[in-house]
C-alpha positions, -999 to +999 in steps of 0.1 A: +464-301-022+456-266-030+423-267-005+451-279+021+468-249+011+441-223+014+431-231+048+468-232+058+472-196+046+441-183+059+448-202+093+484-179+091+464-148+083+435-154+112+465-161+139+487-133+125+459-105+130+445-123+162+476-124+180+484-089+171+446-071+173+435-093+206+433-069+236+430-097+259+465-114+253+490-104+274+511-104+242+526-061+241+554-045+217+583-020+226+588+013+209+616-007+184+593-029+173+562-006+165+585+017+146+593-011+127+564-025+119+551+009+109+569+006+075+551-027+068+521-007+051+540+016+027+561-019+017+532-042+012+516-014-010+543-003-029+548-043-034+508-038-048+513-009-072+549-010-086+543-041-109+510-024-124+523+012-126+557+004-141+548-032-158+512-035-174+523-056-207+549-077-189+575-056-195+594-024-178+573+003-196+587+037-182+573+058-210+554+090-216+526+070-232+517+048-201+485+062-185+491+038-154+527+063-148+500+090-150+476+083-128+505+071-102+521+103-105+486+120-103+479+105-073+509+111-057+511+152-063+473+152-055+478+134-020+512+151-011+492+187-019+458+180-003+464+150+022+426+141+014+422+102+003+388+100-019+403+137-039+431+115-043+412+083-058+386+101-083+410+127-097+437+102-100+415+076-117+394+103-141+432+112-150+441+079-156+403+069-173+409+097-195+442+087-209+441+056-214+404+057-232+407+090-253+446+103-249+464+072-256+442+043-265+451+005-278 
């Protein structure tokens, strides 16, 4: 059941991104519907990051103490300032590597 599963979702993946990313289909979006889908990037990512910023134990942990609050907010000053992604992605992580090893460790 669950290999029936797998290659029913990665079927919906590979039609999904063909049907979209195919130059050859005569298959074209208006303006309403590209503007729309534009927000399905931020959405899907903020889906990614919210639960492990905001949840690492299982729990709503909104504390000074939580490195992963850290390193989100790190990231997000660092890339609203410089607008450079791999700045972004070691400062943020050596911030976040450094608290929760030496600053606030289990």
């Amino acid at each position: 059941m669950v290999l029936i599963q797998i290659i029913a979702m990665a079927g919906v993946v590979f039609l999904s991104r063909y049907l979209f990313l195919e130059p050859k289909l005569p298959l074209r979006f208006g303006p309403h519907l590209h503007r729309f889908l534009s927000y399905s990037g931020p959405a899907i990512l903020t889906v990614i990051w919210a639960p492990i910023v905001f949840m690492p134990e299982q729990s709503l942990w909104i504390h000074w103490h939580n490195p992963y609050l850290w390193g989100a907010l790190t990231a997000g000053v660092i890339s609203w300032k410089t607008k450079n992604v791999l700045l972004t992605t070691v400062l943020s992580m050596m911030v976040f590597l450094i608290l929760h090893l030496v600053v606030f460790p289990a």
